[in-house]
C-alpha atoms as an extended CHARMM CRD file, in Angstrom:
* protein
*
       235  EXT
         1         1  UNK       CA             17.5550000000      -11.6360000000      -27.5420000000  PROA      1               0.0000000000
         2         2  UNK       CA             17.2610000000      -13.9370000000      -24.4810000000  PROA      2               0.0000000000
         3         3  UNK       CA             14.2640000000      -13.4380000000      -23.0160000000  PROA      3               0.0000000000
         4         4  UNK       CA             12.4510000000      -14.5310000000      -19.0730000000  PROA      4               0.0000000000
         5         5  UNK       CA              9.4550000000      -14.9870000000      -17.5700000000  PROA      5               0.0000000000
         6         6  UNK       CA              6.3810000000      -12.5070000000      -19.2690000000  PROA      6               0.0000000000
         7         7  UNK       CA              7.2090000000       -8.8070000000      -18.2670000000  PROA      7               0.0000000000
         8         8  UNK       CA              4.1720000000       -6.8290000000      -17.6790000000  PROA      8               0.0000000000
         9         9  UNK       CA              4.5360000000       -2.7160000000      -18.1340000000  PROA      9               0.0000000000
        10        10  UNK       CA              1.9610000000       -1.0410000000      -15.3680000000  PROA      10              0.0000000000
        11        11  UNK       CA              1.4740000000        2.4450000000      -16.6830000000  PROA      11              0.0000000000
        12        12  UNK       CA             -1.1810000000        4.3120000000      -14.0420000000  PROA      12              0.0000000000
        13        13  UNK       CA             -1.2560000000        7.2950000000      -12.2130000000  PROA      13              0.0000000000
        14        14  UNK       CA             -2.8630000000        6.3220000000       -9.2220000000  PROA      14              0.0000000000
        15        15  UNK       CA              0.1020000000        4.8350000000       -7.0030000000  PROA      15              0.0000000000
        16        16  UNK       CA             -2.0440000000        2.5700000000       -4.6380000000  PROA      16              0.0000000000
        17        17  UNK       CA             -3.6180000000        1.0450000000       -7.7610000000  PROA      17              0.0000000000
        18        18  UNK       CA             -0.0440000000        0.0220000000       -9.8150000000  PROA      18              0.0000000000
        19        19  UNK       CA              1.2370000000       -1.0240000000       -6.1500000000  PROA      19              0.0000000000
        20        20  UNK       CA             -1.9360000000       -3.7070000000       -5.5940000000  PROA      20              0.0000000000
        21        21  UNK       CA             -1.2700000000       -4.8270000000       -9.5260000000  PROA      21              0.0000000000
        22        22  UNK       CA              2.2960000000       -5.0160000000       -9.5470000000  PROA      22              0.0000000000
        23        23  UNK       CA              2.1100000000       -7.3310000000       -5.8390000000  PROA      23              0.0000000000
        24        24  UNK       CA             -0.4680000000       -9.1520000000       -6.9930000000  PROA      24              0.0000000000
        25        25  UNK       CA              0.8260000000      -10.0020000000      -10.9930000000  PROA      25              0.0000000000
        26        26  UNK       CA              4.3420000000      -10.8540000000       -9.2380000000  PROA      26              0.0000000000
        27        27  UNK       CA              3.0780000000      -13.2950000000       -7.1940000000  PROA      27              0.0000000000
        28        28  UNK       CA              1.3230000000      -15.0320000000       -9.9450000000  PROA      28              0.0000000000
        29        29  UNK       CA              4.6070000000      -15.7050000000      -11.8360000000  PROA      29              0.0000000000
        30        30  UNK       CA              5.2020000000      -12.4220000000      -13.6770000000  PROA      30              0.0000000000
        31        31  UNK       CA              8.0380000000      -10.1400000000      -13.7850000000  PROA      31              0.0000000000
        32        32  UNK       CA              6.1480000000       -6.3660000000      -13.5040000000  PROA      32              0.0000000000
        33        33  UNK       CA              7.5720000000       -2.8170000000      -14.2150000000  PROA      33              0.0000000000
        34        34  UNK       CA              5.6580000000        0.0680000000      -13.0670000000  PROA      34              0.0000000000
        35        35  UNK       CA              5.3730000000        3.7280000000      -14.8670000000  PROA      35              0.0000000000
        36        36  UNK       CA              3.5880000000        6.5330000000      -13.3530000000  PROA      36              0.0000000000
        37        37  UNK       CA              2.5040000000        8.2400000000      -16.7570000000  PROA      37              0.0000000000
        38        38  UNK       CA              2.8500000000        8.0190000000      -20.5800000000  PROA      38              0.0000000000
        39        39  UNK       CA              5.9660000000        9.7720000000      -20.4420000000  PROA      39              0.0000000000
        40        40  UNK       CA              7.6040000000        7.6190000000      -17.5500000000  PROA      40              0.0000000000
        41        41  UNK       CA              6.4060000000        4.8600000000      -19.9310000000  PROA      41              0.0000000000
        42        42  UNK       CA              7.9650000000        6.1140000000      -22.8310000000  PROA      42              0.0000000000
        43        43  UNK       CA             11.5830000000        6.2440000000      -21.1130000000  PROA      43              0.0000000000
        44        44  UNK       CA             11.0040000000        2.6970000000      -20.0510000000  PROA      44              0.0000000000
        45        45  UNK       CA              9.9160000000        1.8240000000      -23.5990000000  PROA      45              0.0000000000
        46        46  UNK       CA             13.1300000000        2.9710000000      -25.3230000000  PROA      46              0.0000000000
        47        47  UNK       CA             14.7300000000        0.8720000000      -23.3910000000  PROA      47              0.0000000000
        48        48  UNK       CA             13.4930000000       -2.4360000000      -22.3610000000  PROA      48              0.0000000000
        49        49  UNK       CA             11.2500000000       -5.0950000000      -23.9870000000  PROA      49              0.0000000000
        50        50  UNK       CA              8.2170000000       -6.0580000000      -22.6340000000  PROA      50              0.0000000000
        51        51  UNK       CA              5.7120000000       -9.1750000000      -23.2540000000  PROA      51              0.0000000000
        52        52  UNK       CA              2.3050000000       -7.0020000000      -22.4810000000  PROA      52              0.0000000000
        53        53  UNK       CA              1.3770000000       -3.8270000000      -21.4520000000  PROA      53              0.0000000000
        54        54  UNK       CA             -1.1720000000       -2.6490000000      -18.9860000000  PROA      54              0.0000000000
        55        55  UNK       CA             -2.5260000000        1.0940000000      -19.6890000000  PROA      55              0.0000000000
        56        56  UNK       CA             -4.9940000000        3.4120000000      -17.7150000000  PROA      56              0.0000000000
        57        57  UNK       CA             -6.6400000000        5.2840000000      -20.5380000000  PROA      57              0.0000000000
        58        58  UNK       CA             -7.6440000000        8.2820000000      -17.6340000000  PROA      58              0.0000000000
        59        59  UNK       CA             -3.7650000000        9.6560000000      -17.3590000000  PROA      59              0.0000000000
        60        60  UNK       CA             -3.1210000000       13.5050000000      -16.6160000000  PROA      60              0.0000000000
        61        61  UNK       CA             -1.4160000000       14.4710000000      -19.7190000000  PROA      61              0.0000000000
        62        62  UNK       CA             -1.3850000000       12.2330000000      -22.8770000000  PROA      62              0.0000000000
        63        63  UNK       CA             -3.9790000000        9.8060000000      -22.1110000000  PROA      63              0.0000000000
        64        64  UNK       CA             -3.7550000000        5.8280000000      -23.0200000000  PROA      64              0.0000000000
        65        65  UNK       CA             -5.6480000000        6.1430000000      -26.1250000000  PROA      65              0.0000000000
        66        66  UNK       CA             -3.0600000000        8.1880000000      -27.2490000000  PROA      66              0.0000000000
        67        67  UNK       CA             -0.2140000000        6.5400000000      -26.2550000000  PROA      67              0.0000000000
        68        68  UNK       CA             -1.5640000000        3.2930000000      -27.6750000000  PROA      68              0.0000000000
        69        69  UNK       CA             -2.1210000000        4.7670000000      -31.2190000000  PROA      69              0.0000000000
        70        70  UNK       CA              1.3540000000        6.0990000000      -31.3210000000  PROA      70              0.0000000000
        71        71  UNK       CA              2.6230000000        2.6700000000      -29.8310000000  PROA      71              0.0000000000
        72        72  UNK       CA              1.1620000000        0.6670000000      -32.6760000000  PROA      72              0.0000000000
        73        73  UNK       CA              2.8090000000        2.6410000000      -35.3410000000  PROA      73              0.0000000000
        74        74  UNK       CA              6.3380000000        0.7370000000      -33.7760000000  PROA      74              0.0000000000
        75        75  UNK       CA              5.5710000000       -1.9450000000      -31.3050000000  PROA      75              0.0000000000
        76        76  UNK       CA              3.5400000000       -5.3660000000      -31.3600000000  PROA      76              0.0000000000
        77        77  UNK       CA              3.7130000000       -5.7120000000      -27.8800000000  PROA      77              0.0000000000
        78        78  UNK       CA              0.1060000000       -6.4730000000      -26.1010000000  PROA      78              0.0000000000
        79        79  UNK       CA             -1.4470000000       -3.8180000000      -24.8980000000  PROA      79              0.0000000000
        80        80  UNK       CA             -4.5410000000       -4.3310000000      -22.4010000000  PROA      80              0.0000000000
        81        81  UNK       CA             -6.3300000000       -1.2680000000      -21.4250000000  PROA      81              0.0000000000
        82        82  UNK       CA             -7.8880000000       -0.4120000000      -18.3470000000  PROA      82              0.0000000000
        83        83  UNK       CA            -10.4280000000        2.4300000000      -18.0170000000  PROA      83              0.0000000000
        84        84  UNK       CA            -13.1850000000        3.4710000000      -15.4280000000  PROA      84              0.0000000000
        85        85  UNK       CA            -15.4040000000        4.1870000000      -18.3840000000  PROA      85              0.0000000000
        86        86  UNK       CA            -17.0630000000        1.2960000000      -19.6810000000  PROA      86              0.0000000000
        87        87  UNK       CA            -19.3930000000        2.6960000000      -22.5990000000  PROA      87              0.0000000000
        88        88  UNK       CA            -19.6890000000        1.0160000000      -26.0900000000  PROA      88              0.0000000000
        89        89  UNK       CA            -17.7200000000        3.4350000000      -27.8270000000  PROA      89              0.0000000000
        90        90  UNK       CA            -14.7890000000        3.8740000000      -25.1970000000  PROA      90              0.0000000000
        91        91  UNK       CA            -14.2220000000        0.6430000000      -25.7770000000  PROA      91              0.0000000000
        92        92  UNK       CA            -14.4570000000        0.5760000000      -29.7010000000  PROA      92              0.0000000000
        93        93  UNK       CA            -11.8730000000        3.4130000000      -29.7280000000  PROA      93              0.0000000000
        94        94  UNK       CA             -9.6880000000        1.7620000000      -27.5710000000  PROA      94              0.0000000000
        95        95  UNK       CA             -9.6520000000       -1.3550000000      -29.9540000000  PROA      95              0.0000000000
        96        96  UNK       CA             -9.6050000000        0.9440000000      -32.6300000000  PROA      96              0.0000000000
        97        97  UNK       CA             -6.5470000000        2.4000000000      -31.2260000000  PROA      97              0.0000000000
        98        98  UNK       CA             -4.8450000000       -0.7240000000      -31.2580000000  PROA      98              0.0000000000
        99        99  UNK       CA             -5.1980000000       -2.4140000000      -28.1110000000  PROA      99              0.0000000000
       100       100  UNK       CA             -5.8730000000       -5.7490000000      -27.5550000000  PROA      100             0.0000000000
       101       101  UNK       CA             -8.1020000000       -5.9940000000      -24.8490000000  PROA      101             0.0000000000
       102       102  UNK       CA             -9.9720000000       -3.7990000000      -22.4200000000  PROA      102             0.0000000000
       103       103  UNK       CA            -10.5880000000       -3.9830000000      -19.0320000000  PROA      103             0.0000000000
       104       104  UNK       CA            -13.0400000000       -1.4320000000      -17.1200000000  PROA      104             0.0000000000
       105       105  UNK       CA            -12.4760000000       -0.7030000000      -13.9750000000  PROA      105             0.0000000000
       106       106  UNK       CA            -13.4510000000       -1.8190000000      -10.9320000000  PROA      106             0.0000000000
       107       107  UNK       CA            -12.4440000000       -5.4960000000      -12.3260000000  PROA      107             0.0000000000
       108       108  UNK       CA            -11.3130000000       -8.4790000000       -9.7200000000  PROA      108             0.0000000000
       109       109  UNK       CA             -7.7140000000       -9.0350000000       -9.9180000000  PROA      109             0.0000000000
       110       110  UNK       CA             -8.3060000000      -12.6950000000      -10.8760000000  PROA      110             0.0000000000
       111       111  UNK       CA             -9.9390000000      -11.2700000000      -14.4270000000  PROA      111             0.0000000000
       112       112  UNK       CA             -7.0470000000       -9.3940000000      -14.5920000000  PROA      112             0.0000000000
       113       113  UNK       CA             -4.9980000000      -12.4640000000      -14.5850000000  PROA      113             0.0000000000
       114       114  UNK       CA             -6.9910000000      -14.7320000000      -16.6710000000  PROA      114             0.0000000000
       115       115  UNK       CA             -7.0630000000      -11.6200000000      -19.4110000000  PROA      115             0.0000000000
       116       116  UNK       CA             -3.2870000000      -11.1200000000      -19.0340000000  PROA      116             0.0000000000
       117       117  UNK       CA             -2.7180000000      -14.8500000000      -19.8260000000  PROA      117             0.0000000000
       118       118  UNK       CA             -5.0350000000      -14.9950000000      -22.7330000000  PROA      118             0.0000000000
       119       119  UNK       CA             -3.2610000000      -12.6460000000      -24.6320000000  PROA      119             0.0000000000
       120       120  UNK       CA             -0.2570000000      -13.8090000000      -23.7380000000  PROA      120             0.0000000000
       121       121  UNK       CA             -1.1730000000      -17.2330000000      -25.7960000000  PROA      121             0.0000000000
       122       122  UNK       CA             -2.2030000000      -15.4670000000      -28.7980000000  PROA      122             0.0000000000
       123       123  UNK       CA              1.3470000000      -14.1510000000      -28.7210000000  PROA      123             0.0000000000
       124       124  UNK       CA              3.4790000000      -16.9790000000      -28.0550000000  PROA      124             0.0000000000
       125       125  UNK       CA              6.6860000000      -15.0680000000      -29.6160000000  PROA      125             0.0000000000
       126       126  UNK       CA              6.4940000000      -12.9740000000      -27.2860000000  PROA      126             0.0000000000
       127       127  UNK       CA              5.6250000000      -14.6640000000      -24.2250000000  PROA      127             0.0000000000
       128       128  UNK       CA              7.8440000000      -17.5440000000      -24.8250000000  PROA      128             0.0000000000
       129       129  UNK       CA             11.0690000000      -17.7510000000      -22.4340000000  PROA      129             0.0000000000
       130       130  UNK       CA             14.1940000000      -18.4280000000      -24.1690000000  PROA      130             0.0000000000
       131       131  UNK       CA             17.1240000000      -20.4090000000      -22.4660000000  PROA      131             0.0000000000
       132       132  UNK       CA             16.0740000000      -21.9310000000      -19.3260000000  PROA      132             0.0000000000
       133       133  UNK       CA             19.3780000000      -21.0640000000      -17.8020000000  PROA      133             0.0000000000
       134       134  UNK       CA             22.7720000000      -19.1060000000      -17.4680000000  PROA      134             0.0000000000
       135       135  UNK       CA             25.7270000000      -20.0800000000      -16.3520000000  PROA      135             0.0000000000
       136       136  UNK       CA             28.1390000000      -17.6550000000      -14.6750000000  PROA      136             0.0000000000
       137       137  UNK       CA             31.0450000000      -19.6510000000      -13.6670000000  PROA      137             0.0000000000
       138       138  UNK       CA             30.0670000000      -22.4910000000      -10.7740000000  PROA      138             0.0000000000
       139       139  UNK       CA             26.6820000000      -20.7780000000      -10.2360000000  PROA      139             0.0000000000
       140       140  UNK       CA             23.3930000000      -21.1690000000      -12.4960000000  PROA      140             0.0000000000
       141       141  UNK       CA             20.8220000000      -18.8700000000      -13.1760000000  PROA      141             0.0000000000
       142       142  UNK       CA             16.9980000000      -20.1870000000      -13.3280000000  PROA      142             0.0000000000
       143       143  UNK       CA             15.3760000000      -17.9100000000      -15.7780000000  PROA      143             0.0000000000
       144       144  UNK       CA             12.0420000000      -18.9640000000      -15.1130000000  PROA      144             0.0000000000
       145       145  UNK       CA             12.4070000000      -19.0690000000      -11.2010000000  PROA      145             0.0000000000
       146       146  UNK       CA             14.4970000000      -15.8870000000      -11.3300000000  PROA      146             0.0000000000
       147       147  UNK       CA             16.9690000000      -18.2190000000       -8.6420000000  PROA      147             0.0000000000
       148       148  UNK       CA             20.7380000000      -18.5980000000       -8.6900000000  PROA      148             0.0000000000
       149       149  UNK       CA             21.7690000000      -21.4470000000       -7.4890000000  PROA      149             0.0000000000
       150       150  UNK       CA             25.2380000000      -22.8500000000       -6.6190000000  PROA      150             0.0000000000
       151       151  UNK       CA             24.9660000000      -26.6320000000       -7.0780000000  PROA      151             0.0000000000
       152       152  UNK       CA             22.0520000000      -27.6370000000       -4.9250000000  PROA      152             0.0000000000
       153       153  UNK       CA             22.7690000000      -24.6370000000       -2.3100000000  PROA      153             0.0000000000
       154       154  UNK       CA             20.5480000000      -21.2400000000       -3.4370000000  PROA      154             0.0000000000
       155       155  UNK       CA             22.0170000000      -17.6270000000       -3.5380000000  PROA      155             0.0000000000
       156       156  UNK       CA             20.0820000000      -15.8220000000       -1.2610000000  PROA      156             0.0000000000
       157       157  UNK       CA             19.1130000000      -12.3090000000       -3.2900000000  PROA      157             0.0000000000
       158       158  UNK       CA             17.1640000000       -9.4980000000       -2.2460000000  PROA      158             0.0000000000
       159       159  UNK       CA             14.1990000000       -8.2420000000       -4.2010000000  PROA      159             0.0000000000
       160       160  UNK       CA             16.7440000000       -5.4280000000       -5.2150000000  PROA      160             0.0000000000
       161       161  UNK       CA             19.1870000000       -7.7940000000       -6.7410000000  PROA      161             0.0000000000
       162       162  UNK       CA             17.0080000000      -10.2620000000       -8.2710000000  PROA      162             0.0000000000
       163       163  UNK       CA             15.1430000000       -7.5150000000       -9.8920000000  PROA      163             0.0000000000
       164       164  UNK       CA             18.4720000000       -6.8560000000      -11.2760000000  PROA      164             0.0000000000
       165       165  UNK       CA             18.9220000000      -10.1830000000      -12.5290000000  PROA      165             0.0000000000
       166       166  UNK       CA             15.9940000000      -10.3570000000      -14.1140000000  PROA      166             0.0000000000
       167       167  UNK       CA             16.6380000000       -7.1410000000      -16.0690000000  PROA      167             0.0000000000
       168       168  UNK       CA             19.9590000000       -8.5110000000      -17.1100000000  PROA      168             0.0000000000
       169       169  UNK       CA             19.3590000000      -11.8240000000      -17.7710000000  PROA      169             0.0000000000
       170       170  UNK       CA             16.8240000000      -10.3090000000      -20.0230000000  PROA      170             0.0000000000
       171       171  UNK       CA             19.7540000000       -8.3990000000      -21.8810000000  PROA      171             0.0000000000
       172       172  UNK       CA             22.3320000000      -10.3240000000      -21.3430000000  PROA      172             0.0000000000
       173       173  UNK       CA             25.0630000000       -9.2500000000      -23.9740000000  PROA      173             0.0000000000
       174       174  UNK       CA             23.9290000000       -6.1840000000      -24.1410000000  PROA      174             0.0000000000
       175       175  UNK       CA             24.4140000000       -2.9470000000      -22.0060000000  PROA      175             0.0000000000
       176       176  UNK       CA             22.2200000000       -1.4560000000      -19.8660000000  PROA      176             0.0000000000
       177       177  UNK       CA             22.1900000000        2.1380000000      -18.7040000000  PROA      177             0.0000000000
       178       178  UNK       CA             22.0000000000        3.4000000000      -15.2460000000  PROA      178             0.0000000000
       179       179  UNK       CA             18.9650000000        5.2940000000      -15.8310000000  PROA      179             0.0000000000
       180       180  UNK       CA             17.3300000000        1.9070000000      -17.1480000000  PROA      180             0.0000000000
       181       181  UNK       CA             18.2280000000        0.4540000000      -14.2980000000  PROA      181             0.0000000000
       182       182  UNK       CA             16.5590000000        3.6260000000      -12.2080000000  PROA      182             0.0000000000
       183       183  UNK       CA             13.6350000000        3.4860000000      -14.2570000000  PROA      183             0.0000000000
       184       184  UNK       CA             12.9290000000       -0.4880000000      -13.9570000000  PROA      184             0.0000000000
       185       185  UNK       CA             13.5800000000       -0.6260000000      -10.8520000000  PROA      185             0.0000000000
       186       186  UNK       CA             10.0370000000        1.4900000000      -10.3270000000  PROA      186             0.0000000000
       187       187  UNK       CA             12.5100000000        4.5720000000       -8.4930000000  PROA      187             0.0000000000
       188       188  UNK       CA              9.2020000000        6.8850000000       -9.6350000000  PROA      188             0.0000000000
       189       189  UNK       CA              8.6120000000        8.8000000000       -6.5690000000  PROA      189             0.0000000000
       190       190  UNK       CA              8.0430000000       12.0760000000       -8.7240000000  PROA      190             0.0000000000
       191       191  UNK       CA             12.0280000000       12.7080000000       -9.4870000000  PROA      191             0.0000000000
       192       192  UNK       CA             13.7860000000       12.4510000000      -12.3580000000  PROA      192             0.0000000000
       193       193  UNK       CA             16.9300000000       10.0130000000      -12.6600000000  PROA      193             0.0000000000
       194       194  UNK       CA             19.8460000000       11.8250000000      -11.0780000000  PROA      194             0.0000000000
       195       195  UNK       CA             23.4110000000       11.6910000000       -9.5140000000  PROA      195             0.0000000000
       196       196  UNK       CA             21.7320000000       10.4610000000       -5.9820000000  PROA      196             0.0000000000
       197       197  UNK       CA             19.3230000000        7.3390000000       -7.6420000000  PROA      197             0.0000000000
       198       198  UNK       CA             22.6950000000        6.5660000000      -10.0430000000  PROA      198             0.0000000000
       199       199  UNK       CA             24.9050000000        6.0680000000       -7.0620000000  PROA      199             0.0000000000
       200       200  UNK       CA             21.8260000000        4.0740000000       -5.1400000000  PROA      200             0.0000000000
       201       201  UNK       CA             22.2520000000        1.4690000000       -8.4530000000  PROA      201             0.0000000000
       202       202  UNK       CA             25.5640000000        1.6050000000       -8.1250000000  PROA      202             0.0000000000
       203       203  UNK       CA             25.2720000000        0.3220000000       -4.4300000000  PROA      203             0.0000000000
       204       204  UNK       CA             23.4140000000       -2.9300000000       -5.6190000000  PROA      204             0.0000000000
       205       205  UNK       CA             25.3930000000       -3.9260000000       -8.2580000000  PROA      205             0.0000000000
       206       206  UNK       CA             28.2850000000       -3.3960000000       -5.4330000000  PROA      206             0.0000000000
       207       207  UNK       CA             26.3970000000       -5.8230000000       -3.6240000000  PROA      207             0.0000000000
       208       208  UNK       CA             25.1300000000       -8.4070000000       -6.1720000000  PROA      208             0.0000000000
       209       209  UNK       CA             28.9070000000       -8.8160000000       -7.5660000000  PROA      209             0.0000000000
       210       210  UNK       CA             29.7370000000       -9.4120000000       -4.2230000000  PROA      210             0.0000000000
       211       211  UNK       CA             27.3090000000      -12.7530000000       -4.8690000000  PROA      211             0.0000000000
       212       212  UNK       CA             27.8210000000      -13.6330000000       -8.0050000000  PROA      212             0.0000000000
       213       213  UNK       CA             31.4410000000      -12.7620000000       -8.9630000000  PROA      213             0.0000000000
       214       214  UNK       CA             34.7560000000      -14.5830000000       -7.5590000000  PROA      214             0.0000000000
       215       215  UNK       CA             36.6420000000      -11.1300000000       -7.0200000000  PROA      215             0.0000000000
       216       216  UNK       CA             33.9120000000       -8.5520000000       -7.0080000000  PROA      216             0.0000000000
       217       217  UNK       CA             37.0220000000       -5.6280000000       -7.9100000000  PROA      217             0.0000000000
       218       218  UNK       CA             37.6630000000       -7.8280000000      -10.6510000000  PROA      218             0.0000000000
       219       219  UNK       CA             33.8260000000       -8.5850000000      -12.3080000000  PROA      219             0.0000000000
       220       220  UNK       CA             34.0650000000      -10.8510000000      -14.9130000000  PROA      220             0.0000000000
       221       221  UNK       CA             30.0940000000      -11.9210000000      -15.2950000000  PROA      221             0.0000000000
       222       222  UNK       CA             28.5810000000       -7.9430000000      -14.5110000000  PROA      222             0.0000000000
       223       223  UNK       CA             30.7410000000       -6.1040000000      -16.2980000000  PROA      223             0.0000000000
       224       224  UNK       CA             31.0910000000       -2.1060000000      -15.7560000000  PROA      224             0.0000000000
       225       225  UNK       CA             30.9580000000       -0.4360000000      -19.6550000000  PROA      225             0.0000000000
       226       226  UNK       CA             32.4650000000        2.4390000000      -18.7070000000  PROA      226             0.0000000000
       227       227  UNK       CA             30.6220000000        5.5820000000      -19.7620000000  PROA      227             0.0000000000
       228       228  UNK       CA             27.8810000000        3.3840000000      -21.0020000000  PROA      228             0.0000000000
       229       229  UNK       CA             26.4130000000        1.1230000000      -17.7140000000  PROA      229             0.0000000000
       230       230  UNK       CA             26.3820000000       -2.7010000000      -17.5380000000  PROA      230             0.0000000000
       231       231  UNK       CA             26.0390000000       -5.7680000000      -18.8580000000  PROA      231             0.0000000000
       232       232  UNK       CA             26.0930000000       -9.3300000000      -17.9070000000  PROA      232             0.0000000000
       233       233  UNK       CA             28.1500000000      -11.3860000000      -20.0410000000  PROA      233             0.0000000000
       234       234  UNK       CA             27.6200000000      -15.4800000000      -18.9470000000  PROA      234             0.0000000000
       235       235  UNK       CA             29.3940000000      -18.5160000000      -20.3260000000  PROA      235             0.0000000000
């Protein structure tokens, strides 16, 4: 699977604290999705890859002990915990659980980063890009940067559509659903996936085709899979 930049899961239920994290991890070079709870992480989970995870053990519902436990029984991916409990124990049972670092809370965002990137190089498979391009006809795609560019001219793309990109640059080849898209995209305002947020993803990919593709009614790079979602398919 072709991979990009690191891409950090956020799971936390406190909305100004995923916002600061997600602002601030983006503009240190990392691609970040954001879940509101173990079950909005779950959904993302099934169906996207990620190079690290960030977890709030204190979560209404299951907390991030839990989750992590049941993680490890399927995933390697990193998981870094974050708690506002900082006792001996709390953190041997997080370890215990299978995490692979622990963070209490209040921590400087700077730690944060420095801890992020040390796991990251004890994983190397996983935090490794793959190809350092695409090519979609005349235009390149910088995986690393997250840039198309059309020989030395950029394509100017919202945050919107290079967030969409990213995700399928990430996949490329394979298809990705409309509620993937609604989920990654960090729609999590407290409703579920539905006709409305599925039409608001169909908007941007109306729009980035119109950027990317020579006749946008006739995609050949961001392909429609009809009754399935989309996928990017580059040279």
């Amino acid at each position: 699977m072709m991979q990009v930049q690191p891409h950090i899961l956020i799971v936390d239920d406190d909305e100004r604290i995923r916002g600061l994290m997600q602002k601030f991890l983006a503009r240190n070079g990392y691609f970040v999705t954001t879940a509101r709870d173990s079950a909005h992480a779950r959904r993302l989970l099934a169906g996207l890859e990620f190079s690290l995870i960030v977890l709030d053990v204190m979560m209404p519902g299951e907390d991030g002990i839990s989750l992590t436990r049941d993680l490890r029984q399927r995933l390697a991916t990193p998981i870094l915990l974050l708690t506002a409990r900082s006792e001996t124990r709390d953190r041997i049972e997080g370890l215990e659980a299978g995490a692979d670092d622990y963070l209490a809370k209040p921590f400087e965002p700077k730690e944060l980063l420095l801890r992020i990137a040390a796991i990251l190089r004890r994983t190397p498979d996983l935090a490794a890009p793959g190809p350092k391009q695409l090519t979609l006809g005349p235009l390149r795609y910088e995986m690393e940067r997250g840039e198309i560019w059309r020989g030395e001219l950029p394509v100017r793309l919202t945050a919107t559509e290079a967030a969409l990109m990213r995700i399928f640059a990430g996949r490329a080849g394979a298809v990705v659903t409309r509620a993937e898209l609604v989920e990654a995209l960090g729609r999590d305002r407290g409703t579920e996936p539905g006709a409305a947020q599925d039409r608001a993803v169909d908007v941007q990919i109306t729009r980035l085709r119109r950027k990317i593709e020579a006749d946008p009614r006739e995609p050949r790079f961001l392909q429609t899979v009809r009754g399935a979602g989309y996928m990017l398919a580059p040279d």
